[in-house]
C-alpha positions in Angstrom: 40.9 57.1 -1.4 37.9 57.7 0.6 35.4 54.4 1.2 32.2 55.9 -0.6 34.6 56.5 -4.1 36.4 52.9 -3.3 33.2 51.3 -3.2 31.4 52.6 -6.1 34.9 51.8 -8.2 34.3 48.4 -6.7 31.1 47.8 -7.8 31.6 48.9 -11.0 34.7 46.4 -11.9 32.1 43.9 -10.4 28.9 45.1 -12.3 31.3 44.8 -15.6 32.8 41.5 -14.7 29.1 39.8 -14.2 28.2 41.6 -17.7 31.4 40.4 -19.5 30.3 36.9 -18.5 26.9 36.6 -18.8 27.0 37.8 -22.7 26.4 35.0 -24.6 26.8 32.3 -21.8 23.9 30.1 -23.0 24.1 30.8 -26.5 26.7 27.7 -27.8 26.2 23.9 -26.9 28.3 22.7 -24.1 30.9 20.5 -25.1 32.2 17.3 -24.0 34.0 18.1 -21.2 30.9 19.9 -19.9 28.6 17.0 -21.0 30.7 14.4 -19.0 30.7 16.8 -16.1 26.6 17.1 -16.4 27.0 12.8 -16.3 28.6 12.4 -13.4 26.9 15.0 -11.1 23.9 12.5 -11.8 26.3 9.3 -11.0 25.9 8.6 -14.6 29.7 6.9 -16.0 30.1 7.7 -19.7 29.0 4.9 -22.0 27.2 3.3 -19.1 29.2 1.1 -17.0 26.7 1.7 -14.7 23.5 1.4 -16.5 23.0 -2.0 -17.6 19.6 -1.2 -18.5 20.8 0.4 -21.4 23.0 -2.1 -23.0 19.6 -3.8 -23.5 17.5 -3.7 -26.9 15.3 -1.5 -25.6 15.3 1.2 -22.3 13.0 3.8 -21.1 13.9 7.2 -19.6 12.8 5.9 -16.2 15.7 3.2 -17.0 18.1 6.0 -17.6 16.9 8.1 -14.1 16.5 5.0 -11.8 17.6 6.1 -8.6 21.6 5.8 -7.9 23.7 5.0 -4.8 26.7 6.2 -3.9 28.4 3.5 -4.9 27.1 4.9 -9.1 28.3 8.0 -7.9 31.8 6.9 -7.0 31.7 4.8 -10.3 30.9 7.6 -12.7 33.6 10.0 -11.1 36.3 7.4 -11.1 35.6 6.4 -15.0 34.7 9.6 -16.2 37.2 12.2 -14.8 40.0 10.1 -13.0 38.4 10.4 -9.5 38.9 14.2 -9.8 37.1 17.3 -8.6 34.7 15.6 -6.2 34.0 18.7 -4.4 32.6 20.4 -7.8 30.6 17.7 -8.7 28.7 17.8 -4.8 27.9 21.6 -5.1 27.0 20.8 -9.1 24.3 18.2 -8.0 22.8 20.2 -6.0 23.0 23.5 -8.4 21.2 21.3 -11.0 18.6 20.2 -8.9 17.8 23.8 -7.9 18.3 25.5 -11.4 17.9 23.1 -13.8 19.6 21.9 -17.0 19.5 25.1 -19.3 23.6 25.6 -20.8 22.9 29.2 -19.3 21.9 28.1 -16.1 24.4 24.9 -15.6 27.7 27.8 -16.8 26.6 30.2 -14.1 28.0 28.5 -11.4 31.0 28.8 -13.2 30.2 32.8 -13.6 29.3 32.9 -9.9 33.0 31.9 -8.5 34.4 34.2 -11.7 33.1 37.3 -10.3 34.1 36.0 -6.4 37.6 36.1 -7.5 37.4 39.2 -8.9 36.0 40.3 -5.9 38.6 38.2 -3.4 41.7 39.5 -6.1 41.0 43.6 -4.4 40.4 42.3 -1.2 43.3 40.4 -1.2 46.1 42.8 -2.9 44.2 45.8 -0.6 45.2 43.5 2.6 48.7 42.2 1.7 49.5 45.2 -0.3 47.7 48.2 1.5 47.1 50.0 -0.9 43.5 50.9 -2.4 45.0 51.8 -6.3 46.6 48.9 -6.7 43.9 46.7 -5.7 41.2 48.3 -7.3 43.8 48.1 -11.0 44.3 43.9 -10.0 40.5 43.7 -9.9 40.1 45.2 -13.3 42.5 43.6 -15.1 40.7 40.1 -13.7 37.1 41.1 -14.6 38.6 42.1 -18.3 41.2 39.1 -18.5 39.9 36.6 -21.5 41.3 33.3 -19.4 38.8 33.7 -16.6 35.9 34.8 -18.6 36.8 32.0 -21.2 36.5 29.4 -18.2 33.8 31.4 -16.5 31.8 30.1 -20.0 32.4 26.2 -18.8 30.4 24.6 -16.4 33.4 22.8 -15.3 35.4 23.0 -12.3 37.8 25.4 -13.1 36.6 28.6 -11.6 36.0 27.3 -8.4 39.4 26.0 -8.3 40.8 29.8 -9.2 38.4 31.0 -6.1 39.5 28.9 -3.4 43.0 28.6 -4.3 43.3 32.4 -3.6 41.3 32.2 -0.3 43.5 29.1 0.8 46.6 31.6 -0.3 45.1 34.9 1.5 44.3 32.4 4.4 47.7 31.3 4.3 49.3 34.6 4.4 46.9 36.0 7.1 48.9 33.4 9.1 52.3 33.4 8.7 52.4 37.5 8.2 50.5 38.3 11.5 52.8 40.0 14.0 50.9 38.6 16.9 49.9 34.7 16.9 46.9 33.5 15.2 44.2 31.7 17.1 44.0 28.0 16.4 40.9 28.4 14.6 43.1 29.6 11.7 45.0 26.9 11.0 42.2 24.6 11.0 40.5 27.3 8.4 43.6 27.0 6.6 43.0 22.8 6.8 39.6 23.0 5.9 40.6 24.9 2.4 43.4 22.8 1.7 41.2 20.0 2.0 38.8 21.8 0.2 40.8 22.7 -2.9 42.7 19.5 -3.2 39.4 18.0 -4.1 38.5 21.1 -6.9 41.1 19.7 -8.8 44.0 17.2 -8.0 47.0 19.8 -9.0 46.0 22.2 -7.1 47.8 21.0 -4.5 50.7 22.6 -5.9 49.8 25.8 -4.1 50.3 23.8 -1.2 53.7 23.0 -1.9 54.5 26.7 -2.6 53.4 27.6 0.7 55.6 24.9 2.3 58.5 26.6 0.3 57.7 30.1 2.0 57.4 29.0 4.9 60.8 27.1 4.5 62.2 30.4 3.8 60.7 32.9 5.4 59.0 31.4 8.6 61.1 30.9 11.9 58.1 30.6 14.3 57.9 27.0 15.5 54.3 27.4 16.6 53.3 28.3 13.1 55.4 25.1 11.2 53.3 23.1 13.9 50.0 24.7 13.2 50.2 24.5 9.3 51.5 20.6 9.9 48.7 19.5 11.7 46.2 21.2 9.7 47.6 19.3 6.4 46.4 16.3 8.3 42.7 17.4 7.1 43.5 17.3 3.1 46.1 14.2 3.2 43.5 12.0 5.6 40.9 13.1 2.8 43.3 12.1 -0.1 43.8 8.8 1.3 40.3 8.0 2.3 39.1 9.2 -1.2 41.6 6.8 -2.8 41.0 4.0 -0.5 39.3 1.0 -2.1 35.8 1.4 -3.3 35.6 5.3 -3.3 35.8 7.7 -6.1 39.6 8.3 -6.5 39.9 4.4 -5.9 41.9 4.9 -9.5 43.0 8.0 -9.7 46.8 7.0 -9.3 46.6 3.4 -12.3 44.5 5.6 -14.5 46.6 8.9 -14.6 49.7 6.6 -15.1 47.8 5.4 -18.1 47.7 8.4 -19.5 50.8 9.2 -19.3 51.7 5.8 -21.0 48.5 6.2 -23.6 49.7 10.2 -24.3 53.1 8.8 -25.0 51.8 6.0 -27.4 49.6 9.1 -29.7 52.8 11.4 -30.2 54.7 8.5 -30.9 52.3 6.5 -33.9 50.3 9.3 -34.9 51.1 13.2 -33.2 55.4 13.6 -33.4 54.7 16.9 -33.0 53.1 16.2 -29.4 57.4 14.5 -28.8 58.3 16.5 -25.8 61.7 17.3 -28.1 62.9 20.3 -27.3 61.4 22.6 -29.9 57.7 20.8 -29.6 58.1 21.7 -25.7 59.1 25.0 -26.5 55.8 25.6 -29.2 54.0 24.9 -26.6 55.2 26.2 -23.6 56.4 29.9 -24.5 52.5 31.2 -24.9 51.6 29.3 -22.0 54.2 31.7 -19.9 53.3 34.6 -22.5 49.5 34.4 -21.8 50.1 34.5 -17.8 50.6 38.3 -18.2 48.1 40.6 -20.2 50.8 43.2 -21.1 52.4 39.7 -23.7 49.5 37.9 -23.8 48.8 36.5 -27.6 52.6 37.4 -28.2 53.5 34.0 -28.5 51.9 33.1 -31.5 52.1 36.4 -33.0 55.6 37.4 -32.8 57.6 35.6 -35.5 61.1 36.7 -38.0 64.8 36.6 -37.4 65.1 40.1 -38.6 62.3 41.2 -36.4 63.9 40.1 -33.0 67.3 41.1 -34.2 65.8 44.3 -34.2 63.7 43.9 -31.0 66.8 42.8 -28.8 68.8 45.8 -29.9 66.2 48.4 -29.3 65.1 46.8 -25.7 68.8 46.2 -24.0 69.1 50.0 -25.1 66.1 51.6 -23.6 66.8 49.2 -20.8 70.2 50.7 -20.5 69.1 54.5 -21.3 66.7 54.2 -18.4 69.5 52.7 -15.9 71.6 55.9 -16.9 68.4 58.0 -16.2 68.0 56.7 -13.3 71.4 56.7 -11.8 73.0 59.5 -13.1 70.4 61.2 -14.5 72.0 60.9 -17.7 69.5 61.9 -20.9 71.8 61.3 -24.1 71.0 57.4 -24.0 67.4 58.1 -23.3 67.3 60.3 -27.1 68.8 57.5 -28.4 66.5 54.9 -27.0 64.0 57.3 -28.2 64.8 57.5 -31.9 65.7 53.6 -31.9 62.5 52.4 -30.3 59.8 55.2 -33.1 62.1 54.2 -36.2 62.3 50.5 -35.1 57.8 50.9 -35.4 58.8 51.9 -39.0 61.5 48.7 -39.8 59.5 45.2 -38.0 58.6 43.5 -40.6 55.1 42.6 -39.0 53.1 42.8 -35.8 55.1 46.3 -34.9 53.1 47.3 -31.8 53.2 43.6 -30.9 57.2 44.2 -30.4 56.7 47.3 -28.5 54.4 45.7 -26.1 57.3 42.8 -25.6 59.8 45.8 -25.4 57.5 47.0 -22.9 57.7 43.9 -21.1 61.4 43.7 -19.9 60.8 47.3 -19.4 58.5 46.6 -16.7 60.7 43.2 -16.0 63.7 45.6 -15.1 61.5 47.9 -12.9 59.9 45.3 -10.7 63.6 43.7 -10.0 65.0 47.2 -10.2 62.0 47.8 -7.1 62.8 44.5 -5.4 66.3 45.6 -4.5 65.5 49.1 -3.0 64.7 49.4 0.8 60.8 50.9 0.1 60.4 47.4 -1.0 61.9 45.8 2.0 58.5 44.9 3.6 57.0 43.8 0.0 60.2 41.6 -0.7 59.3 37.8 0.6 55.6 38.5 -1.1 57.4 39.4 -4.0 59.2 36.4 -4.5 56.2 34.6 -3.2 54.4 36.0 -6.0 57.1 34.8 -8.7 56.8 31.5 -7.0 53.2 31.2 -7.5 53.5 32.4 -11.0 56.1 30.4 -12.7 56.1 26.7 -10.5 52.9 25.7 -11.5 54.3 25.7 -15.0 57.4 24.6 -14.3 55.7 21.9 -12.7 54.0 20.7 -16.3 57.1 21.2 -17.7 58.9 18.4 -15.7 56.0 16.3 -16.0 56.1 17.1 -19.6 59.7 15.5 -19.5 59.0 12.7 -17.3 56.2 11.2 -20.0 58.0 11.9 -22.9 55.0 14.1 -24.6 53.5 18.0 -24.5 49.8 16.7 -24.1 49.8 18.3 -20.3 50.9 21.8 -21.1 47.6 23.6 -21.2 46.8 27.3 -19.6 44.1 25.8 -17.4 46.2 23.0 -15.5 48.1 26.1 -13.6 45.3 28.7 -14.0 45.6 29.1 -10.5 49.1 31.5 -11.1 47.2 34.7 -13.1 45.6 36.5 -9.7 50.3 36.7 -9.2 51.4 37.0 -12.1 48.6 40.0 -12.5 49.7 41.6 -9.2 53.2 41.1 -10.2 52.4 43.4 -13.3 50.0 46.1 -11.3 53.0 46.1 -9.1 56.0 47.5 -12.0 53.3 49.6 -13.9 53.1 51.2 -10.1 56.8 51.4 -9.9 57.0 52.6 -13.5 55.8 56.0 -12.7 59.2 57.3 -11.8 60.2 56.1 -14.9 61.2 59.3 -17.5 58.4 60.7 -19.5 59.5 58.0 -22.9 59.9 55.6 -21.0 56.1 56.0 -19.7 54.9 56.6 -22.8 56.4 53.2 -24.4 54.5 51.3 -21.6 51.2 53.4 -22.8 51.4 52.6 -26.0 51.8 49.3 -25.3 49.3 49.3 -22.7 47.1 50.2 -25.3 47.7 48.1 -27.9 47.5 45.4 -25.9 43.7 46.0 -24.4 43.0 45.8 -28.8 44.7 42.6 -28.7 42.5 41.3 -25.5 39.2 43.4 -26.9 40.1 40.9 -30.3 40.2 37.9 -27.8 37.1 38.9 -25.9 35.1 39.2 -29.4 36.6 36.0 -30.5 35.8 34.4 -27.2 32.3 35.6 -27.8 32.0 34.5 -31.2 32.9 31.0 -30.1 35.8 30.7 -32.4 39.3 31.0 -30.4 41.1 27.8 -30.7 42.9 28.8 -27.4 40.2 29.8 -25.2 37.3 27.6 -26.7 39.1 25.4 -28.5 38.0 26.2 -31.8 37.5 28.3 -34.9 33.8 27.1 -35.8 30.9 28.2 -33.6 28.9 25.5 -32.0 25.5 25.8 -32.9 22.7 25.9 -29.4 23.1 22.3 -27.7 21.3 19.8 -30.2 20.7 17.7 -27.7 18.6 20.0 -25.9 16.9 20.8 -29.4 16.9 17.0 -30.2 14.4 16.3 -26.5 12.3 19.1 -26.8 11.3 18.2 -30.6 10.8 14.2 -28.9 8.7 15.6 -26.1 6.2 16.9 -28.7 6.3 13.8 -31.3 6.1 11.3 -29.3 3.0 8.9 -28.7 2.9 5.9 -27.2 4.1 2.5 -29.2 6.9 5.2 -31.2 10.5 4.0 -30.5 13.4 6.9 -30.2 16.6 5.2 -32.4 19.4 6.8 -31.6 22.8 6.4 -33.3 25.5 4.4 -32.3 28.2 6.6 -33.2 31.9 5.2 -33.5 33.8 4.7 -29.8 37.5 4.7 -31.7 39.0 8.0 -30.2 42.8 6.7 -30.3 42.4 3.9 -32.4 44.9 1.0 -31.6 46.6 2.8 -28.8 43.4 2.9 -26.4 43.2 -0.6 -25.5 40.0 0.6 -23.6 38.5 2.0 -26.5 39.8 0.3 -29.4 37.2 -1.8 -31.6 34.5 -0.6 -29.4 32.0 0.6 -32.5 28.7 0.5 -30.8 28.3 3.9 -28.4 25.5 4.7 -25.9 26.8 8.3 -25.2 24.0 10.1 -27.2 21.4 8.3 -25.7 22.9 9.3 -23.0 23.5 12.7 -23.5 19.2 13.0 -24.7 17.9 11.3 -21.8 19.7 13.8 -19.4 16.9 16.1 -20.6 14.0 14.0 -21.0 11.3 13.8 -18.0 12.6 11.2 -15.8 9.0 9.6 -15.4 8.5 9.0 -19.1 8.1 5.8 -20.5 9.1 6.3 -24.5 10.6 3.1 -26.1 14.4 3.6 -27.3 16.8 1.8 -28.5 20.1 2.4 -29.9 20.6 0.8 -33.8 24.3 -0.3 -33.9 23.7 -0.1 -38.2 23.3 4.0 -37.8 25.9 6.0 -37.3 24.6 9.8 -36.8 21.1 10.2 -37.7 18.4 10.6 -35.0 15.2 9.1 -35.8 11.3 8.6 -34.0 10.1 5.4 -35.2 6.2 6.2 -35.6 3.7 3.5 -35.0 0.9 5.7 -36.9 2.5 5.8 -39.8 5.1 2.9 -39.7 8.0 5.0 -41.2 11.1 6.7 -39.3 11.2 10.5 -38.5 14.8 12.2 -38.8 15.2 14.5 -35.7 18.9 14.9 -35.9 21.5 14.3 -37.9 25.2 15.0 -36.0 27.1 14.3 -39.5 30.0 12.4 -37.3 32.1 15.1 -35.0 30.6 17.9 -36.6 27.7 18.3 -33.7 29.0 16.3 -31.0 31.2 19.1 -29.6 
């Protein structure tokens, strides 16, 4: 492919990723996760461990903004997020301070490192892979992929994590692939990223670990295991200094074995269907695989009927067989067979027909890519192949034995190994590649499916939008704009001096008896909180939060003696 034509197909996956997550990035509140992450970018720790000031009856906005020291900082990450993501929450500082506190603006760091990755995902399959087609159909398939514009939408630390846990991989590979040894400079790259992506997130060091099992396998070059040993000096020296004794991580360890133990204590007095029993572990885990690869993504929770997979199994192990024939003895009796099984079994699912073929389509393209693995074209391709699976599948395998180890399914969610899709998507580009030399049915099955799956993602794309996908935004009511914003701007305007802001005390009970942190705590700060993130930190307005009121908002106004309803969060309904 010549460079002018790559580039302009380049830019124009890139142009549609940056439109596909800009549309309606500011348009819904953030939500609590995003408001805690706002918090402790400005060393604020949720409910205000430390901000005496306003525990008192009354504050001031200037109380709220006084000037922090590290030592807040290190406070509100290590209360408020388990002394995790430090990294994110430096480069988020100073993003806020240059582009202020807009839901549009504060979500578009998140958009930045979205469209990176897309970018990184061709460059990286283009190098490791040479080839220009297959990079160019990885990059698409990542700027239309729901996850990554779903977390694109958060200003949380999630993207970022996806970005440099590729770089640290293409870094990694750039290493232990070169036929001619790397300068030293490379390693210490490959330290600086490790160090760098262990404090995006705390489980991204699993990637790590996957490199260590490569290079167990496939690296016999004792210059390299010495160069990648001393360059994990950089992350592990950071670990330990972060969780040394009055940093930010100083709790990290006690508090995530709390959770385990507090987790445990929900599923077992009030979720038994969070028991990590076997079929609560399977509920949960099968669309979490499923939704790794677009060509089955959604068929998880779609696919359901004893008939229907009866059918399904039948009609898959024979096209499976009817293409083996075809391809070793060029045998075309199974292939009519397959073909009249797989159009009449469209006619006899019960439901969700084209969700079956897609599934058939599937192990189709399973078969291929194994069926590629073993022949000598693939020779070169082989270690990064199973490098690929690794990456894929251990992430979740990981949650799955921690899963096992705490007794409950709270930890297996899509986003704790988002790191795997940029593989598991190459590992698909890769069969529908190899699926060319398939017969001209057996193309067409993939098609179809092909198809009908970009409807299914379109769906999830418009539900994403719409703000109601219980996987991707957690829920099936839109938020409204962020109240709180709504809530300042109207106090801005009202206010006079001698008013008093009253804000509600809300009800801190989130696990009820088996929080011993939160249990019987009834008077909450967090809205105060959440309203004086937007007001102008030189403002002196009198607040004060009245433990008797539950939701409602009021101004207190000294010219006419009476209270003012700004808001009204009716209980959970508005604080997302």
């Amino acid at each position: 492919m010549s460079r002018p034509l790559l580039i302009v197909l380049l830019s124009g996956i890139l142009v549609l990723a940056l439109g596909l997550r800009l549309y309606t990035l500011g348009d819904y509140s953030l939500f609590f996760d995003e408001k805690s992450t706002l918090l402790v970018s400005q060393g604020v720790a949720l409910e205000g461990a430390n901000q005496p000031e306003l525990h008192q009856k009354y504050f001031t906005p200037q109380d709220f903004w006084r000037p922090k020291r590290m030592a807040d900082y290190y406070e509100a990450i290590n209360r408020s997020d388990i002394g995790n993501s430090p990294a994110y929450y430096v480069l988020f500082h100073g993003w806020v301070a240059l582009f202020g506190l807009s839901d549009f603006s504060l979500r578009f760091l998140s958009v930045i490192f979205s469209v990176l990755t897309v970018a990184l995902s061709f460059r990286f399959t283009k190098k490791h892979l040479k080839s220009d087609k297959l990079a160019l159909s990885v990059a698409l398939v990542i700027a239309l992929e729901p996850f990554f514009i779903a977390y694109s939408h958060q200003a949380r630390n999630y993207s970022m994590t996806f970005f440099f846990t590729l770089l640290l991989t293409d870094v990694f590979l750039d290493i232990v692939r070169s036929p001619t040894p790397v300068h030293w400079t490379k390693f210490l790259w490959y330290g600086l990223l490790a160090w760098l992506v262990w404090f995006c997130h705390l489980l991204a060091i699993i990637v790590v670990a996957i490199h260590g099992i490569y290079v167990l396998l496939y690296v016999r070059n004792i210059r390299t295991w010495i160069g990648l040993g001393l360059s994990l000096l950089l992350p592990i020296a950071g670990m330990i200094w972060w969780m040394s004794p009055g940093k930010g991580g100083e709790y990290t360890l006690h508090t995530l074995k709390y959770q385990g133990e507090l987790y445990k204590k929900v599923a077992d007095t009030q979720s038994p269907e969070m028991l990590a029993t076997p079929q609560n572990v399977w509920v949960k885990l099968s669309p979490v695989l499923a939704d790794q690869f677009w060509i089955t993504n959604g068929l998880a929770n779609r696919l359901a009927g004893k008939t229907n997979f009866i059918i399904w199994t039948l009609t898959t192990l024979l096209s499976i067989f009817a293409l083996w024939q075809y391809q070793l003895y060029q045998r075309f009796k199974w292939s009519i067979l397959a073909i009249m099984a797989t159009i009449l079994s469209l006619f006899f699912y019960k439901s969700q027909p084209w969700g079956f073929l897609a599934l058939q389509s599937a192990c189709i393209l399973l078969g291929v890519l194994i069926y590629y693995s073993t022949r000598k074209k693939a020779a070169s391709e082989r270690s990064l192949l199973l490098f690929f699976a690794l990456l894929t599948f251990v992430p979740t395998a990981f949650l799955l034995v921690m899963t096992l180890k705490n007794g409950h399914t709270f930890g297996i969610t899509q986003r704790y190994g988002g790191f795997s899709f940029p593989y598991a998507i190459i590992l698909i580009a890769i069969a529908i590649r190899e699926s060319v030399k398939l017969p001209f049915w057996g193309k067409l099955i993939i098609l179809a499916a092909c198809i009908s799956q970009f409807g299914a993602i379109a769906k999830m794309l418009n539900e994403i939008y719409e703000d109601r996908s219980p996987k991707y935004t957690y829920r099936s009511e839109a938020r409204i704009s962020n109240p709180y914003i709504k809530a300042a701007e109207t106090l801005k305007k009202l206010y006079m001096p001698g008013d008093t802001i009253l804000y509600p005390s809300g009800v801190k009970d989130v696990f009820g008896a088996a929080d011993k942190y939160t249990y019987g705590i009834k008077v909450s700060i967090m809205d105060a909180q959440f309203i004086n993130v937007y007001l102008p930190k030189d403002a002196t307005y009198w607040q004060r939060v009245d433990p008797a009121e539950a939701d409602k908002l009021y101004l207190w106004q000294k010219s006419t003696g009476k209270k003012r309803l700004i808001f009204d969060f009716e209980g959970p309904k508005y604080r997302y």
